[in-house]
C-alpha positions in Angstrom: 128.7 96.5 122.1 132.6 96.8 122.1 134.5 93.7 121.6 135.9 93.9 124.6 132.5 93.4 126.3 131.0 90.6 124.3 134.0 88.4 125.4 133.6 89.4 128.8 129.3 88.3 128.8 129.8 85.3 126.2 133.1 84.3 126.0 136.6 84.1 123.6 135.4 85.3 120.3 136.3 82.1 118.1 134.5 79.9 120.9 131.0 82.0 119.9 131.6 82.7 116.9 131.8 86.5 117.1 134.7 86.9 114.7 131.8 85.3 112.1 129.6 87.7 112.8 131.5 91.0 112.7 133.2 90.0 109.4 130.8 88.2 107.7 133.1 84.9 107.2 131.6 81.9 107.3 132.9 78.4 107.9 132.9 76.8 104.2 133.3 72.7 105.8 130.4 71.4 107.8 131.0 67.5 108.4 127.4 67.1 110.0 124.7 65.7 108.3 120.9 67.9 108.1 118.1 66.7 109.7 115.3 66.2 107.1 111.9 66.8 107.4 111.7 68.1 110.7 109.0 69.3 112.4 109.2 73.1 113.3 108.3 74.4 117.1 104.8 75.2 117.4 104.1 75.2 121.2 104.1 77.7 123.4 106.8 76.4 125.3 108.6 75.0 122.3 113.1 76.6 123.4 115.1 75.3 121.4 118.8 74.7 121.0 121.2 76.4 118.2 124.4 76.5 117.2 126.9 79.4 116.6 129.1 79.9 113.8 132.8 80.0 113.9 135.4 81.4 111.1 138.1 78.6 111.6 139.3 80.1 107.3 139.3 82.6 105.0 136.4 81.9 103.1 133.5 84.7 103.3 129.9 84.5 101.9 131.0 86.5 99.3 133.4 84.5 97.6 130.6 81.8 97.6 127.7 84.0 95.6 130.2 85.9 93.5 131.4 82.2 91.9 128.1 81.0 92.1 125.7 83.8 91.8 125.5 83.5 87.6 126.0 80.6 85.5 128.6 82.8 83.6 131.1 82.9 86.5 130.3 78.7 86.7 133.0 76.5 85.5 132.0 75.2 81.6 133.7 72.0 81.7 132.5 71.0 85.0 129.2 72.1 84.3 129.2 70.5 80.9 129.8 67.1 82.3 127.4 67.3 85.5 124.6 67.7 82.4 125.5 65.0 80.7 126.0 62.6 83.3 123.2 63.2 84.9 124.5 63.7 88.2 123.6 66.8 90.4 124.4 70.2 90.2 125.3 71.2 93.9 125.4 75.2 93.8 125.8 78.5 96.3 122.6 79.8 98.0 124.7 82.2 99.9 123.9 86.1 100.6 126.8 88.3 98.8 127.1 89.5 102.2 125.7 93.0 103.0 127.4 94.5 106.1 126.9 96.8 108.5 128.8 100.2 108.1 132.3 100.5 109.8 130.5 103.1 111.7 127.1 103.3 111.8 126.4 106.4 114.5 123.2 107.7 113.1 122.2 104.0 111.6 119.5 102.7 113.0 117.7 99.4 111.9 114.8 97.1 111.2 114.1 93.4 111.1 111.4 90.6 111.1 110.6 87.2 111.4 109.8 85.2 108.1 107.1 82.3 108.2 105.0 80.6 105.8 105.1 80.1 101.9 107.5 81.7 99.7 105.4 84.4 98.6 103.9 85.1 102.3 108.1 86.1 102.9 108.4 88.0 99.8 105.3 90.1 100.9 106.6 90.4 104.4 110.4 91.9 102.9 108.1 94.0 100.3 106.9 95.8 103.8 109.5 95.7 105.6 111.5 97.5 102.8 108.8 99.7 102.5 109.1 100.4 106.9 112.9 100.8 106.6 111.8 103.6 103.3 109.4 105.3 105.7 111.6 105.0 109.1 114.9 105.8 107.5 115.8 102.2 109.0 118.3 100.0 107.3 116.2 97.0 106.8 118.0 93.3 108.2 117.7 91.0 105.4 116.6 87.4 106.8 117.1 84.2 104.7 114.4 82.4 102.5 113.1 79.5 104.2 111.6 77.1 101.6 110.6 73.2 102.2 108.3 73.6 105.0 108.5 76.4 107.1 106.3 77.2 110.0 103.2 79.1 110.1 102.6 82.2 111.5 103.4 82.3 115.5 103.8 84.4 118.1 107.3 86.4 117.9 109.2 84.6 120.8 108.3 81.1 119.7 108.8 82.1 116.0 112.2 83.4 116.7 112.6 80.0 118.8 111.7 78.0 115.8 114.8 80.2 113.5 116.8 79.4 116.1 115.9 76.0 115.9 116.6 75.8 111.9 120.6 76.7 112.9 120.9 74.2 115.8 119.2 71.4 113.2 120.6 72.7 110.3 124.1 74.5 110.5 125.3 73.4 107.1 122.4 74.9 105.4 124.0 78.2 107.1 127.7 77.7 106.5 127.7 77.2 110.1 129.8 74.2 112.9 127.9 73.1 115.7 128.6 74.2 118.9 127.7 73.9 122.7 123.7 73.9 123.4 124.5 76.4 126.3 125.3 79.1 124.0 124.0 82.0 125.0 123.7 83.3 121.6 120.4 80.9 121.4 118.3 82.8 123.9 115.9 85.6 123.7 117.9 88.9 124.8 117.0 90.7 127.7 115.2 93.9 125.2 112.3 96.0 126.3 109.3 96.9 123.7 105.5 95.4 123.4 104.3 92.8 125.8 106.9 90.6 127.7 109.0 87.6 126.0 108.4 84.1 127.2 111.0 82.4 129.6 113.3 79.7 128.5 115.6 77.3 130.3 118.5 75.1 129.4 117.0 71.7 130.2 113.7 72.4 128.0 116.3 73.3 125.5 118.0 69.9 125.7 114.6 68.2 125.9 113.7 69.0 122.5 117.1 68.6 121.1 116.3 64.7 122.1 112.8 64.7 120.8 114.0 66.4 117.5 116.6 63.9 116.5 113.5 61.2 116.6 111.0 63.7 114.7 112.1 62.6 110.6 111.7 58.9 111.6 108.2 59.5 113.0 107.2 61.1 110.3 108.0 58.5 108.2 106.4 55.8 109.8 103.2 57.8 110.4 103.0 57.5 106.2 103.1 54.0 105.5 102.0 54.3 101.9 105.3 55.9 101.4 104.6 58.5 98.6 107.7 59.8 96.9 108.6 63.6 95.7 107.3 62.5 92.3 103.7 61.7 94.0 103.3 65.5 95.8 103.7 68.1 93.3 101.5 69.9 95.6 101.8 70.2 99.5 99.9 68.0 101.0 100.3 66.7 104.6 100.7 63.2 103.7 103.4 64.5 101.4 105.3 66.0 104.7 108.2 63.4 104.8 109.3 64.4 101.2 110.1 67.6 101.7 113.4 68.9 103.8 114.1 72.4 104.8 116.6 75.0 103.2 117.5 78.4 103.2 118.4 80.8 100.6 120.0 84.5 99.7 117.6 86.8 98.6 120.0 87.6 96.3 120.2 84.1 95.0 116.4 84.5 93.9 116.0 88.1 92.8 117.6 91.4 92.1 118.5 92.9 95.3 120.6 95.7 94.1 117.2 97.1 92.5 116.6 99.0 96.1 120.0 100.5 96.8 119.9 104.1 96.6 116.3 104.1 98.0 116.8 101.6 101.2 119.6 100.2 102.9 120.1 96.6 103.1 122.2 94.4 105.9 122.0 90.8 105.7 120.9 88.8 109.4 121.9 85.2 107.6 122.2 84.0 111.5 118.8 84.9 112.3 119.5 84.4 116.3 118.1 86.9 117.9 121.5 87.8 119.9 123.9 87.6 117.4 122.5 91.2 116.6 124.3 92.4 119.6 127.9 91.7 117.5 126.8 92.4 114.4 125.4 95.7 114.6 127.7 96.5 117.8 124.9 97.3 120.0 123.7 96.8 123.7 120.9 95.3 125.0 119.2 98.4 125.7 119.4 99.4 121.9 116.9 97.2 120.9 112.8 97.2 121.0 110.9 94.5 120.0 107.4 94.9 118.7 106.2 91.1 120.1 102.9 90.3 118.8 100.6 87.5 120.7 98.2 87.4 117.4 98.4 86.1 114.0 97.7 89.7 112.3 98.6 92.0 115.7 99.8 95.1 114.1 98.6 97.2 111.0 100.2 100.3 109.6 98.4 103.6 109.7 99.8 106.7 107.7 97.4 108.6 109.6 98.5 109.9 113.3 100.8 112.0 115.2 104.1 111.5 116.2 102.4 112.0 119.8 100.1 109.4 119.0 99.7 106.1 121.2 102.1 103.8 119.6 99.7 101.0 119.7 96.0 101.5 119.7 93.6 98.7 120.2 91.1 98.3 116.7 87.3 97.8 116.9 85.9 93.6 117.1 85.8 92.6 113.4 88.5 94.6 112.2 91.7 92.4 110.4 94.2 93.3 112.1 93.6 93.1 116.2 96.0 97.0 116.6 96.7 100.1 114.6 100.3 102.0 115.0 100.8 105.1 113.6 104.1 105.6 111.8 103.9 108.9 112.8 104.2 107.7 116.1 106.4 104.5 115.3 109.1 107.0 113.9 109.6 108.5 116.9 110.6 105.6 118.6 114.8 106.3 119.5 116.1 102.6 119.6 118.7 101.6 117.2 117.4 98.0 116.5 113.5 97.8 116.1 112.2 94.2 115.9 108.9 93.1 114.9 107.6 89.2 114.3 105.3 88.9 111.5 104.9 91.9 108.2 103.1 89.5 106.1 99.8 91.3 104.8 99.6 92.8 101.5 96.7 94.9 103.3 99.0 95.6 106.3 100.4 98.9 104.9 97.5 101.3 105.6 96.7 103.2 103.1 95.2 107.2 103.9 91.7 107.5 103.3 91.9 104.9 100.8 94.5 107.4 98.8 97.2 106.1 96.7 99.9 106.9 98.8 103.2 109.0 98.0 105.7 106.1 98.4 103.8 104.2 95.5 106.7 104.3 93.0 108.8 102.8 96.1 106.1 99.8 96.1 106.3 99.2 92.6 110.6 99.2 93.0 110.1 96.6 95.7 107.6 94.4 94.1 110.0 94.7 91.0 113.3 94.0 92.9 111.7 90.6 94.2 110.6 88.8 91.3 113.0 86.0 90.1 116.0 87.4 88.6 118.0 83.7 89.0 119.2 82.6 85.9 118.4 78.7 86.9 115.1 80.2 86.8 114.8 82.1 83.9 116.6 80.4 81.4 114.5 77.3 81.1 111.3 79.8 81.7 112.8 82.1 78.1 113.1 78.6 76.3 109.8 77.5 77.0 108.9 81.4 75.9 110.6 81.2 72.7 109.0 77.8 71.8 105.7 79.3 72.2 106.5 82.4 70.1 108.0 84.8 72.2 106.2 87.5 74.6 104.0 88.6 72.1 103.2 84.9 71.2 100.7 83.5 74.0 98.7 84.3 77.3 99.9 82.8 80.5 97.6 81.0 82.9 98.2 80.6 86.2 96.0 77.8 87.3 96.0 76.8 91.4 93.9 73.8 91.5 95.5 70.9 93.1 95.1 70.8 96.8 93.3 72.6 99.9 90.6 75.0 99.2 91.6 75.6 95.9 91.0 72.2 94.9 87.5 72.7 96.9 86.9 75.9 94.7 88.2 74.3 91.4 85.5 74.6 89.1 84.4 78.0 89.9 87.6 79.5 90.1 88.9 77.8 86.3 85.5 79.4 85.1 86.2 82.9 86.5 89.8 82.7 84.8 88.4 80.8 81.2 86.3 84.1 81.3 89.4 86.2 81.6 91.6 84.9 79.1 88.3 85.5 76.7 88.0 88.7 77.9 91.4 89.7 76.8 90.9 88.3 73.5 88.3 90.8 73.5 86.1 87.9 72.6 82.0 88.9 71.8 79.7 87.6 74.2 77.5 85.9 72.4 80.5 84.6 70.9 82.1 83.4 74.5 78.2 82.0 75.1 78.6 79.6 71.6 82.4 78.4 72.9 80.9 77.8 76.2 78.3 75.4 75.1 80.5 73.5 72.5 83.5 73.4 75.9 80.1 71.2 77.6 81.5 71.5 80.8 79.4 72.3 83.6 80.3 74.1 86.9 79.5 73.4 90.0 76.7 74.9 91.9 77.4 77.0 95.0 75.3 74.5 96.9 77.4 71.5 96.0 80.7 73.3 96.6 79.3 74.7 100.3 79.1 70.6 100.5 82.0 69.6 99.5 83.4 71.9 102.0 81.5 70.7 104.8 82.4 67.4 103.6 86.1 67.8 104.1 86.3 69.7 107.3 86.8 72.7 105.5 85.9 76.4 107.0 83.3 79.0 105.8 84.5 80.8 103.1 84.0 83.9 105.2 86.6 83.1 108.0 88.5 85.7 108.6 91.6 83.1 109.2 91.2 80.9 106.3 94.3 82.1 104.6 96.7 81.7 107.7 95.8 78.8 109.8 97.6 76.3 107.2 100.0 76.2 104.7 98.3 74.5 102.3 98.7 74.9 98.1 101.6 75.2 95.7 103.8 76.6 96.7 103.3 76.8 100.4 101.7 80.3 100.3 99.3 81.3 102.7 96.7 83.4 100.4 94.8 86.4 101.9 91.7 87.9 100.8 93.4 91.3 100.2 95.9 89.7 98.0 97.9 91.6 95.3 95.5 91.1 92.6 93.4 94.2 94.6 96.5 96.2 95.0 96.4 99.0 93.2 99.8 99.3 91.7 99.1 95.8 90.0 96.3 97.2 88.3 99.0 98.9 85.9 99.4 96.4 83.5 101.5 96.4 80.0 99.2 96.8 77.4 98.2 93.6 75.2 99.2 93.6 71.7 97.2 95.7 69.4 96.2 92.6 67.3 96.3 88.9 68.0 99.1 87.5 66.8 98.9 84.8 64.7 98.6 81.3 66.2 101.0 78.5 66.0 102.9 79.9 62.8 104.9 81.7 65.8 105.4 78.6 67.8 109.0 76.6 67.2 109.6 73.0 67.5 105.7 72.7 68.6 102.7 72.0 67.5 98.7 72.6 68.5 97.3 69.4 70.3 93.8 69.3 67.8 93.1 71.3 64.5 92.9 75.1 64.9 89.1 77.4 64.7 88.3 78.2 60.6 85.2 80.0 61.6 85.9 83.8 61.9 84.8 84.5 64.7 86.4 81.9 66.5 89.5 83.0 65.4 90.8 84.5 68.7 90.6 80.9 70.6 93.6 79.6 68.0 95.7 82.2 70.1 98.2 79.7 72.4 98.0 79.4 76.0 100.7 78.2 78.5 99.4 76.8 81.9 101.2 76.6 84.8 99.6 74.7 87.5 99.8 72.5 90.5 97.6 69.6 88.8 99.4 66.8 88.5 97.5 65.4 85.3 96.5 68.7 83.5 95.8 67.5 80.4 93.3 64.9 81.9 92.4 67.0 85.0 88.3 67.6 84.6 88.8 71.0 86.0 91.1 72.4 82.8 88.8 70.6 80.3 87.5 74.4 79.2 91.0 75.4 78.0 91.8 72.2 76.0 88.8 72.2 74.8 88.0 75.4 73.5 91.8 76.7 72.9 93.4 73.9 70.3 97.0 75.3 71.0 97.0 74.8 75.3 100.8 73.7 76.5 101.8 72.8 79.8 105.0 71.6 81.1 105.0 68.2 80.2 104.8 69.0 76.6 108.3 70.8 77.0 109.5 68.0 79.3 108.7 64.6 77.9 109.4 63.5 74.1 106.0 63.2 72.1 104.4 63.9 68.6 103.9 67.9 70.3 107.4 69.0 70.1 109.1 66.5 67.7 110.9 65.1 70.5 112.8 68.1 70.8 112.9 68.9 74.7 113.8 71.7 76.8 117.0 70.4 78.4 117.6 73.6 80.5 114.2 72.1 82.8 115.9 68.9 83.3 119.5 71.3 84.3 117.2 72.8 86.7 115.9 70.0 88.6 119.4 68.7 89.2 120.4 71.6 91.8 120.9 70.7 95.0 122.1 73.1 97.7 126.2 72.9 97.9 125.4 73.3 101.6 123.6 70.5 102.9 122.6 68.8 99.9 119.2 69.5 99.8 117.3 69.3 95.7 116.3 72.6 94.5 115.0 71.7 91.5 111.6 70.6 92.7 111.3 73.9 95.0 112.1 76.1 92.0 109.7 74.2 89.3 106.7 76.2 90.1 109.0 79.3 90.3 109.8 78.8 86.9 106.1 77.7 85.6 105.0 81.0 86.9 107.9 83.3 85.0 106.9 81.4 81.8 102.8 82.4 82.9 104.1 85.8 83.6 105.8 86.6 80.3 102.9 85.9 78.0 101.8 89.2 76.7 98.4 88.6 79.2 98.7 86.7 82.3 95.8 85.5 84.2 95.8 84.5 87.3 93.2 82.4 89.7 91.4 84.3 92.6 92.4 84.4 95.7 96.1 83.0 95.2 98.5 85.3 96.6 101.1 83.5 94.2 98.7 84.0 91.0 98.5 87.7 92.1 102.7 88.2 91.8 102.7 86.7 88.7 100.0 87.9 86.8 101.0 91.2 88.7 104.4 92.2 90.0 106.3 89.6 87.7 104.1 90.4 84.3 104.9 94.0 84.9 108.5 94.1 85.7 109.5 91.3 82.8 107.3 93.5 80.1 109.5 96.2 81.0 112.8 94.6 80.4 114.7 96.5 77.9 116.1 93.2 76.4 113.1 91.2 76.4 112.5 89.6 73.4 109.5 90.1 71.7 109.9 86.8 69.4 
């Protein structure tokens, strides 16, 4: 759409914020305070009210991540003093921007709708780089939205509830407030699948009113009052302690890992209308692939390009339609929307054929592991205190809340067994360890109990891994999670020998005396656990790894002063949890902790991961593979 034109449907340019939008300049000074903890849109007739940006300086997104993007371009002094002090560290989240091309004729595009955990995005960009690969599409880059985000929803009220995040939350975007009116904050008029939902201006003011009251609810519907340092996992009683933010892509990972094999443009104002000025389209340009189910579409290689786009799939199938790319490739719109692409199973694969575009998987997986140096610096010390790469195995243990609390037992059995397998450990030998561990799992009757007991579903459900957000890190695990994905199956091979236990470790010591007996001599080998329990070294469902294993770490011991490590702690942790987002304040540090537990799990020279966690499954996976093949990772 010409310039010319937008003024003419939405207004003067500066009043809209259109002059944002085409150049990719943000406003750097929001004086308007976020709205924390809020509770995102989940009914069907949840409109909501947003906000447009305005341009009112100079001072683009990519000034922002280029001075923030590395510690290197940070200022020392400054930096120097916020450590010692003690105060925050308030950084750039910012995208670096991406933009469209000056002229685009032939450019056509692709976008989504995030939801869920962290890793439940991450697998929905991993597809829908993989669509814009397949569809010669340049693929719209959304933000990250960690805190709390919503679950999966139908497309028009999850695009209401994005639409909600700027309206509640413009600094988090760079963004002023502006009119509720705008028309920027309504569904466009765009044909595709199935029809969008009405909206209406006074709804739209009705929930602004009922929004501004939502934090304060929440708070006095918790009277006990627990703080961040009582909910390490997310729990709903922990719901008040946790405030929405949104992050680059390119803040987190390695973006630039794609170019050359799919274009990227970033849709930081996720409103669904600001497309129109951004890519310089009309509302005719556009289809939108609505979906009115939690897993509506999966992607068939198989098909014609005169195939039905959308085909209905048997009762009892995952996914409730099939489309044929063939078929999707063919269709001539220049913006092609869609709600949901999480799955890991979504991406059909032919005949149960490894498919051509597998390297392209493996270069997206790789791109999206964490790449920020907040991250992986503390993650490299705690490394090098435990010997380097080649020095311990990573566990990643998810036991502290939902179903994988319920499953505890079994599931820290099934991964004791795996770290003993890599050791390459007899069985009768693992038998005589098991017996001296005295640790008894539970039976599968008392487990089916315990479920009942809490409310919990049958195991079997076919939604157990999307109605909730429970867990760790707010991922939403399915059953065909990336530890089945064939690509992850390609693992770095162990070393050819065990090295030798604690002699490698620095500053650290093994928490009881190590194994003399010879054949015993593998469980000396040191273990790092990441994990959402918030007394590990007590917890009764990690007494087989202290027990059996002599040198078994976990954060604390890295954290906290004690006989372990000398006193000497890893101070880089404590840099980490002082980041707060320069935009609306929000702590990082917290969000990024099991981030950086899991880089630490994922560069021991075996990682092990627990069932069913799509989380446990990138790190054990994705992240193991791509930091083994670093060029310049140490091996000590």
């Amino acid at each position: 759409m010409k310039v010319e034109l937008v003024k003419q449907k939405f207004g003067e340019l500066k009043a809209w914020g259109w002059d944002m939008v085409g150049a990719g300049s943000w406003e750097d000074d929001v004086q308007i305070e976020p709205e924390e903890g809020e509770d995102r849109a989940t009914s069907s007739d949840s409109e909501v009210i947003a906000v447009s940006p305005t341009a009112s300086d100079s001072t683009s997104i990519e000034n922002d991540f280029v001075e923030e993007k590395t510690k290197d371009s940070k200022d020392a002094v400054t930096e120097t003093k916020l450590k010692q002090s003690g105060a925050t560290i308030p950084i750039t989240v910012l995208p670096r921007p991406r933009k469209p091309p000056v002229n685009d004729d032939g450019v056509n595009y692709i976008g989504f709708l995030p939801h869920s955990g962290y890793h439940n995005q991450r697998v929905a960009l991993q597809n829908a780089l993989l669509l814009g690969k397949l569809l010669n599409r340049t693929v719209l880059v959304a933000p990250v939205w960690i805190g709390w985000p919503v679950t999966t929803q139908p497309y028009d009220r999850l695009q209401q509830s994005w639409t909600d995040n700027v309206l509640f939350s413009p600094q988090s975007f760079n963004f002023s407030p502006v009119a509720v009116e705008s028309p920027l904050n309504y569904l466009g008029p765009y044909p595709g699948i199935l029809p969008a939902q009405p909206q209406n201006i006074e709804r739209l003011a009705f929930r602004a009113s009922q929004r501004l009251q939502g934090h304060q609810r929440l708070l006095n519907s918790h009277p006990n009052n627990l703080t961040a340092a009582d909910c390490k996992s997310y729990k709903k009683e922990c719901r008040h302690t946790y405030s929405d933010t949104f992050l680059s892509w390119e803040f987190l990972t390695d973006l630039s890992k794609v170019d050359g094999t799919v274009k990227l443009v970033d849709r930081w104002d996720i409103r669904e209308r600001v497309l129109e000025g951004l890519l310089n389209v009309e509302p005719e340009d556009f289809y939108v692939m609505r979906d009115h189910d939690k897993l509506e579409y999966f992607f068939s290689y198989n098909g014609a390009s005169t195939s039905p786009l959308v085909q209905p799939l048997p009762p009892g199938s995952r996914y409730r339609s099939l489309i044929p790319l063939p078929a999707l490739a063919e269709i001539p719109h220049k913006v092609l929307l869609f709600g949901s692409l999480f799955g890991s199973g979504r991406m059909g694969r032919p005949h149960g054929e490894q498919p051509s575009d597998s390297e392209e998987r493996v270069l997206f997986q790789s791109a999206l592991v964490f790449r920020n140096p907040w991250i992986i610096d503390p993650a490299d010390a705690i490394r090098k205190r435990l010997g380097g790469t080649n020095g311990y195995i990573g566990v990643h243990a998810r036991i502290g809340e939902g179903g994988f609390l319920n499953r505890a037992k079994m599931n820290m059995e099934e991964v004791w067994n795996a770290v003993v397998g890599k050791l390459k450990v007899k069985r009768l030998v693992r038998e005589e360890m098991w017996k001296k561990v005295g640790w008894e799992p539970e039976s599968e009757s008392v487990r089916m109990v315990k479920r009942e007991d809490a409310g919990l579903p049958e195991e079997n459900s076919a939604w157990r891994h999307l109605d909730d957000s429970d867990g760790w890190s707010l991922d939403v695990d399915e059953e065909d999670d990336e530890t089945a994905n064939f690509i992850l199956q390609k693992r770095s091979p162990a070393p050819a020998t065990i090295p030798p236990p604690s002699s490698s470790l620095r500053n650290l010591k093994c928490r009881a005396p190590l194994h003399t007996e010879p054949n015993l001599l593998p469980f000396n080998t040191p273990l790092y656990i990441a994990t959402d329990s918030r007394t590990p070294t007590t917890d009764p469902n990690l007494v087989p790894f202290f027990a059996s294993f002599p040198c078994t770490f976990v954060l604390s011991d890295f954290t906290n002063p004690s006989d372990l490590n000398s006193g000497e702690t890893v101070d880089s942790v404590g840099d980490m949890l002082k980041l707060v987002n320069k935009l609306d304040g929000v702590p990082l540090g917290r969000l990024f902790l099991p981030f950086m537990e899991a880089v630490v799990a994922a560069k021991g020279f075996e990682t092990v991961g627990t069932k069913g966690s799509t989380f446990s499954g990138f790190a054990q996976g994705a992240m193991h593979r791509a930091y083994m093949s670093d060029p310049d990772e140490e091996a000590a």
